[in-house]
C-alpha atoms as one frame of an Amber mdcrd trajectory, in Angstrom:
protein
   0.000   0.000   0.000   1.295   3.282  -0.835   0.509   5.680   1.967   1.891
   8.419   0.331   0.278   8.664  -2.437  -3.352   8.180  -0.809  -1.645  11.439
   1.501  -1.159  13.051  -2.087  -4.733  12.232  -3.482  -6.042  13.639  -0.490
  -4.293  16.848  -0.511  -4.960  17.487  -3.938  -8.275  17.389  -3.224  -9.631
  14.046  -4.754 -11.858  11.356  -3.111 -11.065   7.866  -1.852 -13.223   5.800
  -2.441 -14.915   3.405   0.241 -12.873  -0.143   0.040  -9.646   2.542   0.157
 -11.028   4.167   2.818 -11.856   0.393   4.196  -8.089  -0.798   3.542  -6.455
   2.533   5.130  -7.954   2.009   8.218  -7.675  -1.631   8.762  -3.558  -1.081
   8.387  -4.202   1.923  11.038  -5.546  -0.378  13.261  -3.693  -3.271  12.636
  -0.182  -1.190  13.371   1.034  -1.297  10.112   1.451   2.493   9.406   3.506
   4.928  11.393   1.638   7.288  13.703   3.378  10.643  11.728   2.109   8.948
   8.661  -1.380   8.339  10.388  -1.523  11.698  11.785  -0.764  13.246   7.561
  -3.638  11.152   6.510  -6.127  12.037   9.064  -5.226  15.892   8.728  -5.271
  15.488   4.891  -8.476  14.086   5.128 -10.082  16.717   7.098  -8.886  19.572
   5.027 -10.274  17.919   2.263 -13.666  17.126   3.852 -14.766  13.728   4.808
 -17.256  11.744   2.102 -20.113   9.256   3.411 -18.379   7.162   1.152 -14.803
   7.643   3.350 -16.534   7.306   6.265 -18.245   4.178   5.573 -15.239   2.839
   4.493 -13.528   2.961   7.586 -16.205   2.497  10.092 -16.575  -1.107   8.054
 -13.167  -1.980   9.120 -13.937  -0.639  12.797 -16.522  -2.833  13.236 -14.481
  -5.992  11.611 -11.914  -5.684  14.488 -14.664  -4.925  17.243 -15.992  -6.803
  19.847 -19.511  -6.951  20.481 -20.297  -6.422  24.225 -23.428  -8.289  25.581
 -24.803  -7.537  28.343 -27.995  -8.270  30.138 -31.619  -6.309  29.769 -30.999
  -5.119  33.072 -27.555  -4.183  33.231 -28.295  -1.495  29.790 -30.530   0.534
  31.849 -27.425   1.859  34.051 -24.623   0.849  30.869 -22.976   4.084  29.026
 -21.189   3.741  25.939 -18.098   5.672  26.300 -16.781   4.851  23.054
């Protein structure tokens, strides 16, 4: 993957779309990329402006990696998602 040049796309403006969105994030969270290099994406991608497309992308590999929390009908009452 090069990271760079998804950087570059981003700063010039132009879209990713949402399985590169998908396959940026899972390397974030799997601890493939460098934080500095993180950190150039993410501020890339907010100067550009975030797409639904973007975001779907990467909340789909969020939820891969998650772990679904069960908990009882009475315990949700008094849970709070912090997350």
């Amino acid at each position: 993957m090069d990271w760079s040049a998804f950087v570059g796309r981003l700063r010039s403006g132009r879209d990713l779309t949402a399985d590169e969105g998908h396959a940026l994030m899972r390397a974030m969270l799997a601890g493939e990329v460098h934080r500095t290099d993180v950190a150039d994406l993410l501020l890339a991608l907010k100067a550009k402006g975030e797409t639904s497309d973007e975001i779907a992308g990467m909340l789909r590999a969020v939820r891969e990696v998650s772990t679904a929390v069960l908990l009882e009908e009475a315990t949700l009452e008094h849970a709070i998602d912090i997350v």
